[in-house]
C-alpha positions in Angstrom: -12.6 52.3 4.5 -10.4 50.5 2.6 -8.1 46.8 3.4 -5.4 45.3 1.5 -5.4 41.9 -0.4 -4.2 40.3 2.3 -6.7 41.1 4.9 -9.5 40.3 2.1 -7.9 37.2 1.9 -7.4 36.6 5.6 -11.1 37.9 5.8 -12.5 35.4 3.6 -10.7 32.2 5.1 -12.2 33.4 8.4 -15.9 33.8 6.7 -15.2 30.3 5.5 -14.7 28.9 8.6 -11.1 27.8 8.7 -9.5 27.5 11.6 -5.9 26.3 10.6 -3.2 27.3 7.7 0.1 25.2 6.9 2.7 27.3 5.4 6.0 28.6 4.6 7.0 32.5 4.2 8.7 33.9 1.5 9.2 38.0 0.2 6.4 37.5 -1.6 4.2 36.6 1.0 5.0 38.7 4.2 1.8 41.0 3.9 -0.1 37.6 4.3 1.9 36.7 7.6 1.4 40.3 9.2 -2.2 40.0 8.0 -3.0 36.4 10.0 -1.3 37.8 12.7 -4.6 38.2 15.3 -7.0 36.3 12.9 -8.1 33.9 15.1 -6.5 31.4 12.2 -3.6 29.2 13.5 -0.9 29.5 11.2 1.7 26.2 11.8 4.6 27.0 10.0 6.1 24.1 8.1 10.1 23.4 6.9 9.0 22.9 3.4 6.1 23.7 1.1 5.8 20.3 0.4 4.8 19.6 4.3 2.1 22.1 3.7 0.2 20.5 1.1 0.6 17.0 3.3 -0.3 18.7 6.6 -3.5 20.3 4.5 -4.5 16.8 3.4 -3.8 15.1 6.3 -6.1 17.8 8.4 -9.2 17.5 5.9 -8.8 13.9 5.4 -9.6 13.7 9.3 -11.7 16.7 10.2 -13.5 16.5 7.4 -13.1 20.4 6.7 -11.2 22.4 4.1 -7.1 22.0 4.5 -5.5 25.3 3.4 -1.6 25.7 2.4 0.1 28.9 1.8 2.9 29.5 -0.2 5.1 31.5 -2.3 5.9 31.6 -5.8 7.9 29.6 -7.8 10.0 27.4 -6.7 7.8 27.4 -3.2 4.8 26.7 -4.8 6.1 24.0 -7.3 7.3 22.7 -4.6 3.4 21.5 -3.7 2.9 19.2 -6.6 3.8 16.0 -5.5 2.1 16.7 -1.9 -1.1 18.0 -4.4 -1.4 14.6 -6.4 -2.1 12.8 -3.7 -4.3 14.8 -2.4 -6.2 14.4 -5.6 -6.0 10.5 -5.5 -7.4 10.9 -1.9 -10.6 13.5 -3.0 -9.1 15.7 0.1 -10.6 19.0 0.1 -7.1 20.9 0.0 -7.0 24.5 -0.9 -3.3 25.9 -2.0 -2.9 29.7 -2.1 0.4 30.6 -4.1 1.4 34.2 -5.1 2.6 34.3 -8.6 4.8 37.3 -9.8 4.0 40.6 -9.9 0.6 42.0 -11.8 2.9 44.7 -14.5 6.1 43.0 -15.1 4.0 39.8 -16.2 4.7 39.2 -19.8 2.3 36.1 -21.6 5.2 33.8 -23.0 7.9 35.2 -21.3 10.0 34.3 -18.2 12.5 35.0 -15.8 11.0 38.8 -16.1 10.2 39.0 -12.2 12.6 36.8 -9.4 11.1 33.3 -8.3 9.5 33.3 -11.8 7.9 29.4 -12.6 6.6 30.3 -15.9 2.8 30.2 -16.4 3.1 28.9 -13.0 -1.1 27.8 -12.8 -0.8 25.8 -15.7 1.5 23.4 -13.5 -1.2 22.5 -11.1 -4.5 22.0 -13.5 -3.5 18.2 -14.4 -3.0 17.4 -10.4 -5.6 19.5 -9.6 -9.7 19.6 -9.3 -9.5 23.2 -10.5 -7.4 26.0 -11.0 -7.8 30.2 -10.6 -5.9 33.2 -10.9 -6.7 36.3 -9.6 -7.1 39.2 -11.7 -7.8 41.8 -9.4 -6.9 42.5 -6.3 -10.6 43.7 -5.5 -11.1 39.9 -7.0 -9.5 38.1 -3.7 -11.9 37.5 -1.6 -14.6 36.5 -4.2 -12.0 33.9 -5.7 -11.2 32.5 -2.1 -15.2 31.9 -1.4 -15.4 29.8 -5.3 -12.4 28.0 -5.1 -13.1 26.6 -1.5 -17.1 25.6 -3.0 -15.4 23.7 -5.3 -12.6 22.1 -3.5 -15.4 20.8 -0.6 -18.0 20.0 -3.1 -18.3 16.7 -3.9 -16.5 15.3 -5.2 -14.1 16.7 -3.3 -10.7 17.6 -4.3 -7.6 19.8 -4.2 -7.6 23.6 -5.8 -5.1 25.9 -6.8 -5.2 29.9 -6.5 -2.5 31.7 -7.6 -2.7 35.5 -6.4 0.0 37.9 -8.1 2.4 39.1 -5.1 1.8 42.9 -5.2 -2.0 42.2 -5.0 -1.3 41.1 -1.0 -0.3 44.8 -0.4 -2.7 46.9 -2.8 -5.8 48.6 -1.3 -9.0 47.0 -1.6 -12.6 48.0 -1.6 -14.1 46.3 1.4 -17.6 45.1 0.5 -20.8 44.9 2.1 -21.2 42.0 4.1 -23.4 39.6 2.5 -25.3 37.7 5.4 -28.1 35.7 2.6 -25.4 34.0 1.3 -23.9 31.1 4.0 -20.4 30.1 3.9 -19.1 27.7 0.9 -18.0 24.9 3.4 -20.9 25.0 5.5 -23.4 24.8 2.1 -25.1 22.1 1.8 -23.2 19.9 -1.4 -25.3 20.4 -5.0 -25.4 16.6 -5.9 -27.4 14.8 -8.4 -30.5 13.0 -7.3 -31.0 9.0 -8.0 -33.8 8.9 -10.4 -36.5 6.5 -8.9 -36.9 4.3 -11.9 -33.3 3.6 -11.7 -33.8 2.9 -7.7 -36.5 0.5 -7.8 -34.7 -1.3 -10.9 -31.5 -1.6 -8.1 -33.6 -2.3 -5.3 -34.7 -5.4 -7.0 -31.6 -6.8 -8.6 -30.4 -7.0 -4.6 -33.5 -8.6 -3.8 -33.3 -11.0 -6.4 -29.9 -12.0 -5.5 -28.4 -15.2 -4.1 -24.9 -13.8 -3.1 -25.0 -9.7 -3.1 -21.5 -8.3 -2.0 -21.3 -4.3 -0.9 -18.2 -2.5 -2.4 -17.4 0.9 0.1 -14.9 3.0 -1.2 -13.8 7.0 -0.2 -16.7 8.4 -1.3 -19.0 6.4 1.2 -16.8 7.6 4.3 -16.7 10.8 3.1 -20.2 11.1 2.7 -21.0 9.6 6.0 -22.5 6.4 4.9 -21.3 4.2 7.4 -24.5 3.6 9.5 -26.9 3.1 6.7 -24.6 1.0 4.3 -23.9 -0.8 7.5 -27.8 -1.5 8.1 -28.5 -2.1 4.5 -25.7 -4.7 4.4 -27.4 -6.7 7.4 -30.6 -6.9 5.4 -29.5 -8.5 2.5 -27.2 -10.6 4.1 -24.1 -9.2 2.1 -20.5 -9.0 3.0 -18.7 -5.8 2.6 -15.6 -4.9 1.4 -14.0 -1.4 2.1 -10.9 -0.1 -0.1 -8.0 1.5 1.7 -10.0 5.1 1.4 -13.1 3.5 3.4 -11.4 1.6 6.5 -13.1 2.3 9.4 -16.4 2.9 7.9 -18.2 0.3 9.9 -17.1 -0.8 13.1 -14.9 -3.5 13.2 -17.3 -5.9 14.8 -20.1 -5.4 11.6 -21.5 -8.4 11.5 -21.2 -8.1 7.6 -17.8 -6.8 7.5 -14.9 -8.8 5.4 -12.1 -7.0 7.3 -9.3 -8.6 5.3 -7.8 -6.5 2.3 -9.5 -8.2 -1.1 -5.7 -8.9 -1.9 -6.1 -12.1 0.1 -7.6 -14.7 -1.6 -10.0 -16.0 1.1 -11.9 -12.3 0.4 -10.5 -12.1 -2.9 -13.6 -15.1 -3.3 -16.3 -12.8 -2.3 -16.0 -10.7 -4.9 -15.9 -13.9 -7.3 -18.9 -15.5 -6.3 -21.2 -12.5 -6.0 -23.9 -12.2 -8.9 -24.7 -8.5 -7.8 -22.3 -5.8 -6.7 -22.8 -2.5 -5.0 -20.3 -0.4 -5.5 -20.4 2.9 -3.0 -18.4 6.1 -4.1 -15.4 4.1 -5.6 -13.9 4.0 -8.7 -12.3 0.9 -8.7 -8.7 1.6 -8.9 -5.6 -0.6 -9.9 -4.6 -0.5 -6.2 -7.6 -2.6 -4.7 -8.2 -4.2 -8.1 -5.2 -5.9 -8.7 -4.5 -4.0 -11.9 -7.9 -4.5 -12.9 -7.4 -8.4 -12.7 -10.7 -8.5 -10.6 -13.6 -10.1 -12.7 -16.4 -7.9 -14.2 -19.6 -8.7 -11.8 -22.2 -10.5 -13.5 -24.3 -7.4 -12.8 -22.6 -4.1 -11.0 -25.1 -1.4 -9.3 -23.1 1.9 -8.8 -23.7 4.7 -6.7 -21.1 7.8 -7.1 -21.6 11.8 -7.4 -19.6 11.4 -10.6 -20.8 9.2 -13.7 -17.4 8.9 -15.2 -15.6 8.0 -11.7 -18.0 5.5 -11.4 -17.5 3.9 -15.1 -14.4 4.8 -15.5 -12.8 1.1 -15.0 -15.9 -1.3 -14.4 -19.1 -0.1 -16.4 -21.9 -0.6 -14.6 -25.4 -2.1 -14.9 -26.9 0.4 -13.3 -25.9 4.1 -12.1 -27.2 5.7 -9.3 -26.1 8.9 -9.0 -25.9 11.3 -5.9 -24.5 11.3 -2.7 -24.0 8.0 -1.1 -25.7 8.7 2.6 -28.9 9.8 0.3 -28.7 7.3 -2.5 -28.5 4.1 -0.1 -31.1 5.4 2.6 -33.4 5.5 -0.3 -32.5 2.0 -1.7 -32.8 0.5 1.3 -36.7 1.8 1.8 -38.6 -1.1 1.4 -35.9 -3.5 2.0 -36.9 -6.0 4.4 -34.3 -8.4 6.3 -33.1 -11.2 3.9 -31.9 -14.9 5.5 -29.1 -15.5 5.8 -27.2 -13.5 8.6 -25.8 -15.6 11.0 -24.3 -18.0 8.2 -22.8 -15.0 6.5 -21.4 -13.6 9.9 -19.9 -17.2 10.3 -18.0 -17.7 7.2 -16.7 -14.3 7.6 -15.6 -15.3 11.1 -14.1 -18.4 9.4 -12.1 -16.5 7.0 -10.6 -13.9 9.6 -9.3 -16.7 11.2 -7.9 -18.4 8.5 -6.7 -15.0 7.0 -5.0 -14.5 10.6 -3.5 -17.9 10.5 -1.8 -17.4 7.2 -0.3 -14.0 8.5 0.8 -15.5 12.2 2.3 -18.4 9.9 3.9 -16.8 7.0 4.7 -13.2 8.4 4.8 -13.6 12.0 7.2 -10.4 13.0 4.1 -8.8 10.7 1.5 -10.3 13.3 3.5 -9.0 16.1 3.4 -5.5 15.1 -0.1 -5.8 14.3 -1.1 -7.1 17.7 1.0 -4.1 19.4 -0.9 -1.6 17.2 -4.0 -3.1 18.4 -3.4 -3.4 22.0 -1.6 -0.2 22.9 -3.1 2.5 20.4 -5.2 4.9 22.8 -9.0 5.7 21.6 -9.4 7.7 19.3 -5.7 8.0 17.7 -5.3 8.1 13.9 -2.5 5.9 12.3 -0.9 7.4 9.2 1.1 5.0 7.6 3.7 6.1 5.0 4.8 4.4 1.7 6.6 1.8 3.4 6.6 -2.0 4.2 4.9 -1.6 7.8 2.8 1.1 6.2 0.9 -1.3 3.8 0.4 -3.6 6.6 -1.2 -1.2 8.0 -3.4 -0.2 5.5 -4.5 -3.5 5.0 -4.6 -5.4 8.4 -5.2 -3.0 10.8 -8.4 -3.4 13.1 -9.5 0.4 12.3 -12.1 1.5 15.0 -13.9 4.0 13.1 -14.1 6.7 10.1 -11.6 8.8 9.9 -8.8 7.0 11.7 -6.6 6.0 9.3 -4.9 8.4 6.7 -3.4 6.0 3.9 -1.3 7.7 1.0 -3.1 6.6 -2.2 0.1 5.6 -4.3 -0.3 9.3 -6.0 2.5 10.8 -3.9 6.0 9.9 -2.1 7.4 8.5 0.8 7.5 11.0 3.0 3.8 11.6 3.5 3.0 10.0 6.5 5.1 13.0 8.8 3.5 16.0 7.7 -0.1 14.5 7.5 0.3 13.7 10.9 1.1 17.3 11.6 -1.7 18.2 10.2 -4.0 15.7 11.4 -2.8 16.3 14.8 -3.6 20.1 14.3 -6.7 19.2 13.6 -7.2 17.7 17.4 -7.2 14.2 17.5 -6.6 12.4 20.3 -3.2 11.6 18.8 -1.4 10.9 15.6 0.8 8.0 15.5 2.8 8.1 11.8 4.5 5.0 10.8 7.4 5.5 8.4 10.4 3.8 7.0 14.1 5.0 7.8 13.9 6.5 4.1 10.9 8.2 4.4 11.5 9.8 7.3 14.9 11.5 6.6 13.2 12.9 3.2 10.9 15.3 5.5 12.2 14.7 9.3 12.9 18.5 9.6 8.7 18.5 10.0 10.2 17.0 13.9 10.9 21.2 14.4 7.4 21.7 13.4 5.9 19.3 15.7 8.1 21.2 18.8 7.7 24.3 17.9 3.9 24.1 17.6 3.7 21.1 20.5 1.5 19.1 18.1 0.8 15.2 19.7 2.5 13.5 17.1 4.1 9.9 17.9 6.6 9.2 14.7 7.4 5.4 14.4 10.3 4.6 12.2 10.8 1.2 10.9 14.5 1.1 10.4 15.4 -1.4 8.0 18.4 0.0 6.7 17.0 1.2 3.4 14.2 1.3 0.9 12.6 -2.3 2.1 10.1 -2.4 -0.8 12.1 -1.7 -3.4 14.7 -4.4 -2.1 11.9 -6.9 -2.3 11.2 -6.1 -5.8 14.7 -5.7 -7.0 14.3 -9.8 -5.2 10.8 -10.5 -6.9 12.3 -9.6 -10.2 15.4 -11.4 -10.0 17.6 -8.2 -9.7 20.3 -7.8 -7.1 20.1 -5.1 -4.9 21.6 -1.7 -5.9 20.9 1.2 -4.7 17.9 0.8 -2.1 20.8 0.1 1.1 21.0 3.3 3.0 23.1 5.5 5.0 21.2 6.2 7.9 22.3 8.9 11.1 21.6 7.7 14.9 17.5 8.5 15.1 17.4 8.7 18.3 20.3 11.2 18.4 18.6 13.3 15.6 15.4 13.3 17.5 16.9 14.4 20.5 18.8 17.3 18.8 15.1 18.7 18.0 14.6 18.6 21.8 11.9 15.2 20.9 11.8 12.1 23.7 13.2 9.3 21.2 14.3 5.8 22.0 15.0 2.6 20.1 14.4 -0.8 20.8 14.8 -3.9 18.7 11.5 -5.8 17.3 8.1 -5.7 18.2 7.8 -7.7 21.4 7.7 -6.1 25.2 9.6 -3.7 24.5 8.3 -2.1 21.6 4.8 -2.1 23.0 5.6 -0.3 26.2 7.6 2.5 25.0 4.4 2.6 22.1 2.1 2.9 25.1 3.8 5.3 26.6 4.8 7.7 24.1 1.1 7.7 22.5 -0.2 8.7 25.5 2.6 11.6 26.0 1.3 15.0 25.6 4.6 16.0 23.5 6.0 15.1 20.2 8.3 11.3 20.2 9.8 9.2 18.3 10.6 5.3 18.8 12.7 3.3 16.5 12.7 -0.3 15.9 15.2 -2.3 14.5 13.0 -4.5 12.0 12.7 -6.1 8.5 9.3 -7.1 7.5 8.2 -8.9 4.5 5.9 -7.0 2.2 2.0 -8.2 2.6 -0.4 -9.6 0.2 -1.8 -6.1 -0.3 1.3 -5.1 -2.5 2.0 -6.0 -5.9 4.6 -7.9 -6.1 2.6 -10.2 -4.0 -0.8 -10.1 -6.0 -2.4 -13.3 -5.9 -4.2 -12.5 -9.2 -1.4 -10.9 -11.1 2.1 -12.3 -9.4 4.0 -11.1 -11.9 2.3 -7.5 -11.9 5.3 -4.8 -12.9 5.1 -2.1 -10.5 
């Protein structure tokens, strides 16, 4: 018995477990559509490739499983790149499957032999990329599926390319044996590096010894897990901790050790000052949360990361720990009894929320507003995914986030533009619901993904900020003594344009009573919405422009 490429590839995404594919269809890739037709996999088609790749991130960034996207050569699969480097900022376990021209009219150093021709098309994703493959056999598919999703889940985890030449889909292939010894690649247990004890105890008692430890959480704890037992290690060394836009959520928002302010303020910004021994959790320090690296050295910096160079690569550290963060801190806590100190740490954090709180209420208080909506209307369990934009990076660094895995932040590595699509996906993955906040520029560079979201009745609540332009880039323009050009925008009736996609819309002005009942409402709606508010906001302290350390930080 024999089955084509397309059923060994279909075959081998089942085997792995996945559930859902984001795509778009070209020529090249119709045997792939008829073969996912009865799969069992959901295939959400998207209005551009680039949706794919952010509907594939958003998905794994939330479920924690491997996000696949499907598209065709060339210009369809190019089309992935920007989506793709942000899903490598983000570590997000993203798998893209592109044909690539034809197997015999392939020519090395040659193009425009076959239509939709890129030119050496897999050489275009390795730099944005954990890894890249190219099938060189049809007979090859299924095999390269099963390695490229190992080592897009493995941590750390990132985004692979495979590239499949189009007539493969259609050829006859040899279906193996099954191979029941050998378990699924995203349902392996991860190969990581173990801490070597020496190193351990040496760690264990620089926090012991220390009068003012501070815990560093980054991506790499949530991903793992960590939450609970960095959480309880924390509270028995009396040490704040500080999460990075990739780890809010990670402890509850009540921690009793939690500094839930961005470090950007300068009330949290002095934690990391005074502290004589830093734990730093799968993080690698980036210019985002470090101000551009303005952020003193730690008089002594204890690591723990799956990746020696991610974890050196910006602040080298006294001591490296590596392996995978749930592990490595449930072993450096052993032996770790309860420090004093507790109650006069939870109280100066206490103290600085509220100061932190007064500063925003005082300074940005249309920003406090919409913060307090968020807060009081948001149903359990829904996941905010803020987009490049001025409400966005409120968001990502004053939201009261109840847990992991409900926030999806764009690292900076991609576009406005993001926040849409990942909803789609994330709202495909089955969350409660998925509330994207975007600009009035953002949106309109992807708002055909509203025919997704009908079509595939995904719970998706899209809040546009309208503004009446690019509202960041006005404010630098402003912080650099510039006059405005070119950041004021043309923008269509929202609503109107919702409604056209057969999506409940309204608009209301601000973010008082208004805004927060028709938020309610439509986040609690079983059907796609969208609500636009007629509001400018200030940037926050979380943006450069307004870095304490670093005002005059170029962009």
């Amino acid at each position: 018995m024999s089955v084509t490429g397309a059923h060994s590839l279909v075959k081998a995404l089942t085997e792995l477990g996945v559930e859902v594919a984001f795509g778009l269809p070209g020529a090249h890739t119709l045997p792939l559509w008829d073969a996912l037709m009865g799969s069992g996999i959901r295939l959400i088609g998207v209005r551009h490739e680039q949706a794919a790749a952010h509907a594939a991130d958003g998905y794994a960034r939330t479920t924690g499983s491997l996000g696949v996207a499907l598209v065709a050569t060339g210009p369809g699969a190019v089309n992935t790149l920007g989506a793709l480097g942000e899903a490598r900022a983000a570590a997000s376990a993203v798998l893209v499957i592109a044909t690539d021209v034809p197997s015999a009219p392939c020519v090395p150093a040659t193009v425009r032999i076959s239509p939709y021709e890129a030119g050496d098309q897999h050489t275009l994703f390795a730099p944005l990329s954990k890894a890249t493959f190219t099938v060189g056999h049809a007979d090859a598919i299924a095999a390269v599926v099963r390695e490229s999703a190992a080592v897009a889940t493995r941590p750390q985890s990132g985004p692979v390319y495979v590239g499949i030449p189009a007539d493969f889909l259609a050829a006859p292939v040899a279906e193996p044996e099954p191979d029941c010894s050998a378990p699924a690649a995203t349902s392996a247990t991860p190969v990581c590096p173990a801490p070597v004890k020496g190193e351990l105890d040496r760690a264990r008692a620089m926090l012991l010894a220390a009068r003012r430890p501070l815990v560093w959480a980054g991506g790499g704890a949530l991903r793992s897990g960590a939450g609970a037992v960095l959480g309880e290690l924390a509270e028995r060394l009396a040490a704040p901790i500080i999460t990075t836009l990739a780890a809010r959520g990670l402890v509850p928002p009540d921690h009793p050790c939690l500094a839930s302010n961005p470090v950007h303020t300068p009330e949290v910004g002095g934690l990391w000052d005074e502290a004589d021994v830093v734990l730093a959790v799968g993080t690698d320090f980036d210019g985002l949360m470090t101000q551009n690296w303005r952020m003193p050295q730690p008089p002594e910096l204890i690591a723990v990361n799956v990746d020696a160079d991610d974890a050196a690569r910006h602040y080298p550290p006294d001591v490296l720990l590596l392996g995978d963060a749930t592990d490595v801190v449930t072993r450096l806590a052993d032996g770790v009894e309860p420090q004093a100190g507790l109650d006069e740490l939870t109280r100066r954090l206490d103290d600085i929320e509220v100061r932190v709180r007064r500063r925003v209420r005082q300074e940005e208080p249309h920003a406090a507003e919409f913060l307090s909506a968020l807060k009081e209307t948001l149903p359990d369990g829904a996941v905010l995914v803020p987009d490049l934009c001025v409400a966005g990076y409120w968001i990502g660094g004053f939201h009261r986030v109840s847990g992991p895995r409900q926030l999806a932040c764009p690292m900076g590595a991609g576009a406005a533009g993001f926040a849409l699509p990942a909803a789609i996906g994330i709202a495909a993955g089955g969350t409660t619901r998925a509330v994207c906040v975007t600009g009035d520029g953002g949106f309109l560079s992807g708002c055909a993904e509203l025919a997704t979201a009908v079509q595939e009745s995904l719970a998706v609540t899209v809040v546009i900020v309208d503004d009446g332009g690019y509202g960041m880039l006005r404010y630098g323009q402003a912080h650099s003594g510039f006059e405005p050009h070119g950041v004021d925008l043309v923008t269509p009736d929202f609503v109107g344009l919702a409604r056209s996609f057969g999506v409940d819309a309204d608009r209301v002005d601000g973010f008082g009573r208004a805004f927060r009942r028709r938020l309610r409402e439509f986040s609690r709606s079983a059907e796609p919405n969208v609500l636009v508010v007629g509001a400018e906001l200030r940037p926050p302290l979380n943006t450069s422009p307004r870095w304490y350390r670093n005002p005059a930080a170029p962009w």
